[in-house]
Structure formats: C-alpha cells, structure tokens
C-alpha positions as CSV (number, residue, x, y, z in Angstrom):
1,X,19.6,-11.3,3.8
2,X,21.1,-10.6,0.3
3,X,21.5,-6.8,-0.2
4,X,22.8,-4.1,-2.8
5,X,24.4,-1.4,-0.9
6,X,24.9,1.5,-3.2
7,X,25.2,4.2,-0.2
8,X,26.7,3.8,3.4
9,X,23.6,5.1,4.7
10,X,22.0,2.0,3.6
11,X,24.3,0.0,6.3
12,X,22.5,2.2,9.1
13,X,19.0,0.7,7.5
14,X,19.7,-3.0,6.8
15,X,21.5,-5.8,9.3
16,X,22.5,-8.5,6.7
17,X,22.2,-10.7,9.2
18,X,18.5,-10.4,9.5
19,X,16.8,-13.7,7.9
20,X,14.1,-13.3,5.5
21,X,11.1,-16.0,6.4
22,X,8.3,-16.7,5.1
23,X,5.0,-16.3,7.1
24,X,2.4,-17.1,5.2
25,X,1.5,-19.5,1.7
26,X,-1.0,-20.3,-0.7
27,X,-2.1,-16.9,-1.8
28,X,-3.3,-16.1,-5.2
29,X,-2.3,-12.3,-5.2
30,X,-1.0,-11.3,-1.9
31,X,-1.8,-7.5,-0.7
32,X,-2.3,-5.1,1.5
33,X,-0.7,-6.3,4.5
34,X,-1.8,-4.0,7.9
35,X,-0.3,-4.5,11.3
36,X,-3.2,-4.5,14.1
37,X,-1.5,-3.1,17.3
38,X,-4.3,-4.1,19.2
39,X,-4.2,-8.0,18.6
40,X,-0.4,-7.9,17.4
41,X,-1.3,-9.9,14.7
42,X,-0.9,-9.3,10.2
43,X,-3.8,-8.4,8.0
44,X,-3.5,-8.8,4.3
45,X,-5.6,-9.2,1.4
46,X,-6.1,-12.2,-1.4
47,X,-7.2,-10.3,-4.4
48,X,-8.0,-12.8,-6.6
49,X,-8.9,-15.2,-4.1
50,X,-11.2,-12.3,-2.8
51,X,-10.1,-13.1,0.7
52,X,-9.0,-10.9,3.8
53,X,-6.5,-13.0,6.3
54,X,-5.5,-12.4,9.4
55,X,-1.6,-14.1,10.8
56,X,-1.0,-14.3,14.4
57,X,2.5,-15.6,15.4
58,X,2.9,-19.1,16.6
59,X,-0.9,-19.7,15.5
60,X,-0.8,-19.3,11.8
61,X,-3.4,-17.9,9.1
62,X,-7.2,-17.4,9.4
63,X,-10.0,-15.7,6.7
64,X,-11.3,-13.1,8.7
65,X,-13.3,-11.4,5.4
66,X,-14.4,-14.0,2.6
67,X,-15.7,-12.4,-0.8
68,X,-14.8,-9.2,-0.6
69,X,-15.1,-7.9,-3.5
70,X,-11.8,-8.4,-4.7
71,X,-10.2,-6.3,-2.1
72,X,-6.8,-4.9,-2.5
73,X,-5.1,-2.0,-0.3
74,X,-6.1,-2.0,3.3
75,X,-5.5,0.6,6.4
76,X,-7.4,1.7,9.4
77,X,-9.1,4.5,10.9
78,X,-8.3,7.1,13.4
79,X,-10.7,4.7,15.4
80,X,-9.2,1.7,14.4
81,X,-11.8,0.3,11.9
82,X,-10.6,-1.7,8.8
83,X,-10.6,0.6,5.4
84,X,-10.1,-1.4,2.3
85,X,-9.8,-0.6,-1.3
86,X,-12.1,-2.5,-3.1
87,X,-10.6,-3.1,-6.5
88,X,-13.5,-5.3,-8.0
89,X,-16.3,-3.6,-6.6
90,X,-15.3,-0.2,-7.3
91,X,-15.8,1.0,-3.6
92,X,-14.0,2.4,-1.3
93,X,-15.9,0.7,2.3
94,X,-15.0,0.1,6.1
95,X,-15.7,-2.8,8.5
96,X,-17.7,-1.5,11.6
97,X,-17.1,-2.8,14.6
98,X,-20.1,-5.4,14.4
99,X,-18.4,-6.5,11.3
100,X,-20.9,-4.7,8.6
101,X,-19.3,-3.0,5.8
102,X,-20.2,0.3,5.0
103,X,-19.5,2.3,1.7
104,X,-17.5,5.1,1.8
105,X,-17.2,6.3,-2.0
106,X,-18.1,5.1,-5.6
107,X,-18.6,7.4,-7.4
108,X,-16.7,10.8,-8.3
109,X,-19.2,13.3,-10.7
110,X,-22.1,10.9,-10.8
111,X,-19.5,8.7,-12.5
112,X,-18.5,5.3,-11.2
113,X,-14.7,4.8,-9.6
114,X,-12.5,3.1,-11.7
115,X,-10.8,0.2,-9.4
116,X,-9.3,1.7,-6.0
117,X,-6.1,0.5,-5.2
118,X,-4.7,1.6,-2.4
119,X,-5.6,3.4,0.9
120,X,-3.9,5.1,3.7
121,X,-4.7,7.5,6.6
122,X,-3.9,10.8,7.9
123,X,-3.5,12.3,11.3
124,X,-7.0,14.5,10.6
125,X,-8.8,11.8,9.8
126,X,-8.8,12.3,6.5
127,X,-8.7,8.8,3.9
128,X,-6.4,9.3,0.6
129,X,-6.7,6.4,-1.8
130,X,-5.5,5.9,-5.1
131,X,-7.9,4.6,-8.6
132,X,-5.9,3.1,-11.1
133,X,-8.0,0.7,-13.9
134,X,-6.1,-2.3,-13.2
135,X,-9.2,-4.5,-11.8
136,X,-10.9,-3.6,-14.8
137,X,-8.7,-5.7,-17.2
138,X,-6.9,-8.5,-14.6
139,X,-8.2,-12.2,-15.4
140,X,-9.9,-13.3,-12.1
141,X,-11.8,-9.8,-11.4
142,X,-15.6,-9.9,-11.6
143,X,-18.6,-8.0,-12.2
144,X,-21.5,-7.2,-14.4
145,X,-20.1,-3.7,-15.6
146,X,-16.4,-3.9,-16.0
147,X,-16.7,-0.4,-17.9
148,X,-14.2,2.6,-17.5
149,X,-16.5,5.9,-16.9
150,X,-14.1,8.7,-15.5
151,X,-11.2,9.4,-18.4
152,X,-8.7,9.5,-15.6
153,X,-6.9,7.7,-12.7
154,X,-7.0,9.6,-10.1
155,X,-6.2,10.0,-6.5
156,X,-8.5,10.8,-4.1
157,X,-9.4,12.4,-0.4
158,X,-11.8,11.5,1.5
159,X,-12.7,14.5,3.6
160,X,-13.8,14.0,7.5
161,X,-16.9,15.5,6.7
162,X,-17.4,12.8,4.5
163,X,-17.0,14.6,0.8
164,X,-14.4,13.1,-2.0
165,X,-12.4,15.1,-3.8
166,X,-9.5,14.2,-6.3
167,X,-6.3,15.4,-5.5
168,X,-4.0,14.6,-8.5
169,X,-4.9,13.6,-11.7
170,X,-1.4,13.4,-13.3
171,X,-0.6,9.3,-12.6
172,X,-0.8,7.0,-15.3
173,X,-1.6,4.1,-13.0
174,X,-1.3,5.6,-9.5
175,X,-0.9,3.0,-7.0
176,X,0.9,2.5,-3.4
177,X,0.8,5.9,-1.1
178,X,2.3,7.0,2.0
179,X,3.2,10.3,3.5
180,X,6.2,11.6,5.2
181,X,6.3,11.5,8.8
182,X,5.3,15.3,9.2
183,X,2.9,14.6,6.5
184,X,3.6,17.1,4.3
185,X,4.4,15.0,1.5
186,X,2.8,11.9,-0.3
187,X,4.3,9.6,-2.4
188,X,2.5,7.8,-5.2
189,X,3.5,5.3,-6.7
190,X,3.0,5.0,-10.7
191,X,3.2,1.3,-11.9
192,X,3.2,2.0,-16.3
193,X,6.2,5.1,-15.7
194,X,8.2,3.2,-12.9
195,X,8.1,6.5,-11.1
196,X,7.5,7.4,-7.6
197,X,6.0,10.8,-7.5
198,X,5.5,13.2,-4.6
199,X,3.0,16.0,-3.9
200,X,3.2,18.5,-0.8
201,X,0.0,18.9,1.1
202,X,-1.6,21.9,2.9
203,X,-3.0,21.8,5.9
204,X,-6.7,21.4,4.6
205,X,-5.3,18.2,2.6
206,X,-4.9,19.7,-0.7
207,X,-2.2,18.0,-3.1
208,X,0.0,20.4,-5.2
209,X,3.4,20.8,-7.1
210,X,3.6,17.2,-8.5
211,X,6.9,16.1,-9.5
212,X,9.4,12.6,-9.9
213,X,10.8,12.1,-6.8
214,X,12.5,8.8,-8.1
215,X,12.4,6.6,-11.2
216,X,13.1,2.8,-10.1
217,X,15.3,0.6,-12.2
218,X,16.9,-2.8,-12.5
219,X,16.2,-5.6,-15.3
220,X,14.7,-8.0,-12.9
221,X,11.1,-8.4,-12.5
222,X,9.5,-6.3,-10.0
223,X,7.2,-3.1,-10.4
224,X,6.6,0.4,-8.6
225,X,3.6,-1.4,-6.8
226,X,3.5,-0.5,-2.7
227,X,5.5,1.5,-0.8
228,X,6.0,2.8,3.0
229,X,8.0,5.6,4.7
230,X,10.3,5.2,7.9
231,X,10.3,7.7,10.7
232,X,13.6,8.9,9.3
233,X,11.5,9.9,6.1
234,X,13.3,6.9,4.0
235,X,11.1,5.7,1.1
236,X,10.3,1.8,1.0
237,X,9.2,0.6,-2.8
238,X,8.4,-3.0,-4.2
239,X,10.5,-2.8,-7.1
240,X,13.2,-5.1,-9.3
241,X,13.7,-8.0,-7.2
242,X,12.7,-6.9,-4.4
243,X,12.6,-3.8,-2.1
244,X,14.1,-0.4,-2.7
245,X,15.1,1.6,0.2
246,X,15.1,5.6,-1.4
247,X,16.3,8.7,1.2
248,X,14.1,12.0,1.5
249,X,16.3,13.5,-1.6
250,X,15.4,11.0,-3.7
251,X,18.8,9.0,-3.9
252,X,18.7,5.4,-4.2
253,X,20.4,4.2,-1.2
254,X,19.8,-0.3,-1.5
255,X,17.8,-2.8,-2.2
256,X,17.3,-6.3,-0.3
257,X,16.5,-8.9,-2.7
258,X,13.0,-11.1,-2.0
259,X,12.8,-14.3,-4.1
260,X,9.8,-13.7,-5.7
261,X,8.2,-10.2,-7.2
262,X,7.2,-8.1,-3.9
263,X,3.3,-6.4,-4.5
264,X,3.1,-4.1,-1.0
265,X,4.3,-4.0,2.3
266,X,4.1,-2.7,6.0
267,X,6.3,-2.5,9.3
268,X,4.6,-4.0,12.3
269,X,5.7,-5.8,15.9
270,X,5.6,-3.6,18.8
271,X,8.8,-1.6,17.6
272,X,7.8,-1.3,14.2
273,X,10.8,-2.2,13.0
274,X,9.7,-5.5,11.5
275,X,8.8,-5.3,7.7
276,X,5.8,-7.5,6.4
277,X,6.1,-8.0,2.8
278,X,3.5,-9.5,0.2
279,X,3.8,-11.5,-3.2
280,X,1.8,-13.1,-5.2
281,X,1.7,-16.4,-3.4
282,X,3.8,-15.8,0.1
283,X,4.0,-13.6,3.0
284,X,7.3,-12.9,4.2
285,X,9.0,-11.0,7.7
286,X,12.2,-9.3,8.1
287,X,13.9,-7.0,10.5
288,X,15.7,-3.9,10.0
289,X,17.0,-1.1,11.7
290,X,14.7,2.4,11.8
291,X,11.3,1.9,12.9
292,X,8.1,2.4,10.2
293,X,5.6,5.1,10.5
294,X,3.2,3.7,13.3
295,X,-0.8,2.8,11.7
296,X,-3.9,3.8,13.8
C-alpha cells in the first residue's frame, strides 16, 4: 500500500505491506458501506443507481434493496435494523425485520428535509444524521419537488422517544459523522470548507462548542466526504487521494493513497481492523493495525 507518513505514529496505524483489493465493481456512486456482524458480510449503497448491495466473501455482490430512493449513508440500530439516509427522498427510514421500510423523519418545522446524508448511531439509542442539499442539485437524483424549504443544512438527532431536533446549524455542507469512542465528541464532516469540525455532546445528546478540528489538504482530487473513528480515537477522512488518518489533537498523522476519489468508508471482519472503502465505481478492502469502533 502506497503511504505518506508525515508522523511516526502513523507507522503504529498502517502496515505497508497490507494490499489494497478491490471487492466490488460497477457502481455508479458507491456509499455507505456497513459491516453486518451477524452475517459477516458488506452493505453499501448505489446512489445513483438507487441500489442497496450486500458483499459476502468468496460469494460476491447481491441487491438486497432496489429503488431506494436514492439512498446514501447507512448504519443500524441498537436492535440491529438497517437505517439509511435517503438523499432523494428526503427521509430519513429503517428496514424492519419483515423488510418494510418505515419513515423515521422528513420534516423539521412543518418544513421538508433538505437531502440527508449520512447516519450513525449512538449507545442510547439515539440516530444523528446529517442534511446537506447535495441531492437536490446532483444529475441522476429524482423527484417531483426538488425545492430547498429550510434556509439551513443542518444536523440532526433523532431522539429515542422518537422527536427530531437539530443539533448544529453551523456546516456549510455537513456530511460524514462519527463520534469518539467515549462519545463525547462528533465529527462532521464539511464538504464546501474542507473542514472536519467537532462538537462535544452532553449526556441528553445535545451538540455544543463547535469548532475546526482539522482542515484537509492536498492538490489531488478527493473531498471531506465520509469519515470513521478508531478505538484509539484516530480520525479516518476520504480526502485528497485517498484516506487521511488525523490523531485526537487534530494533527495530520498519513494518508494511504486509493486510486480513485474515496466517498465513505467503514471497518469490518471479526476484528474490525479491516477497512471497507467506497468510490464512485469500486469497493475496495484493506488491513490496518488499530481496530474501528464496533457498529450495532
């Protein structure tokens, strides 16, 4: 694996020895990608094919969802049902275990969501998600009302009584999420300013003192799109070509290069220490050294 060390810690991440391989082809606009403990196997979204797969080693890639809305950012539930973040229809919903899908928000104020993005999970129960505009404006989505009715991107909570409320609304395009691994921080992603930003969070789920935690760079192609968290609190960003691997402080400690521009990612295998990454058109699987933050 090709990879900028610009700290030692990094060496303690990365094994350049670990091969990058592809997993998975012929995707339109590869997202979301969700390890399923329970049937060891890779889910990930299509966005503009409007298609959720499903890759099992040594068996290859299946549609487990077909038009979906458009779906983008995917995570489960403390009871291990599918959430998605449905960019195109402007919904935030969750496969039940007969396999109907139920709406969980769409509006905030009487006012319709803008396009959720991404979704994740925390220990409470509680569903954070993040509403950029981008489906609103990218050739491919679809819909009868494609217009913008809140004057704000927001991010959002999803109580366990069922109530919304947003939690920040200080993201230009807010976009991949994750928390720390004593959850008292989430990072957001903000695609237009190349920013991660992180917010500390009470114990009833409130967001507060918003600040840059790290401003990616690099010339090459590649955007503050998804990002993940290790259990040694190590930030994982899509980025200029490739990954960036960021430490709790906010120092840029690598990259690993991917061959094309990276949109999300997730850790997965029994370990966790295997790193699903999505493009546009491929999924691909590598191996590094401190275990990911474990999904429901």
């Amino acid at each position: 694996m090709d990879v900028d060390f610009y700290r030692p810690e990094m060496k303690s991440i990365i094994d350049t020895d670990a091969p990058l391989s592809r997993v998975a082809s012929g995707l339109s606009f590869g997202e979301g990608p969700l390890w399923d403990k329970r049937s060891k196997t890779l889910i990930f979204t299509d966005i503009i094919g409007s298609r959720v797969h499903r890759w099992t080693p040594g068996s290859g890639l299946e549609t487990i969802i077909a038009q979906t809305g458009h779906a983008n950012g995917t995570t489960f539930d403390r009871d291990g049902r599918l959430l998605v973040a449905g960019w195109s229809s402007r919904t935030v919903w969750r496969q039940e275990r007969d396999g109907s899908l139920v709406t969980l928000a769409s509006h905030f104020d009487g006012k319709k969501l803008n396009t959720p993005n991404d979704i994740v999970v925390r220990s409470d129960g509680s569903i954070y998600f993040t509403d950029s505009d981008g489906g609103l404006f990218i050739p491919g989505m679809e819909g009868d009302d494609l217009q913008k009715y809140l004057d704000f991107s927001g991010v959002y909570r999803i109580a366990p009584d069922g109530s919304l409320h947003v939690i920040a609304k200080d993201c230009a395009f807010p976009n991949g999420l994750a928390f720390s691994p004593d959850e008292k921080r989430l990072y957001i992603s903000d695609t237009w300013q190349g920013d991660i930003r992180v917010y500390d969070i009470a114990a009833d789920g409130s967001a507060s003192n918003g600040r840059l935690f790290h401003k990616l760079t690099g010339p090459e192609p590649g955007h503050a799109d998804g990002l993940k968290v290790d259990r040694e609190g190590n930030v994982y960003s899509t980025g200029s070509r490739g990954i960036h691997i960021i430490d709790a402080n906010g120092t840029l400690l690598g990259r690993f290069h991917v061959p094309e521009e990276t949109t999300n990612l997730a850790w997965g295998d029994d370990d966790w220490r295997s790193l699903f990454i999505t493009t546009f058109h491929h999924v691909y699987r590598t191996r590094v050294k401190v275990p990911g933050i474990e999904t429901w």
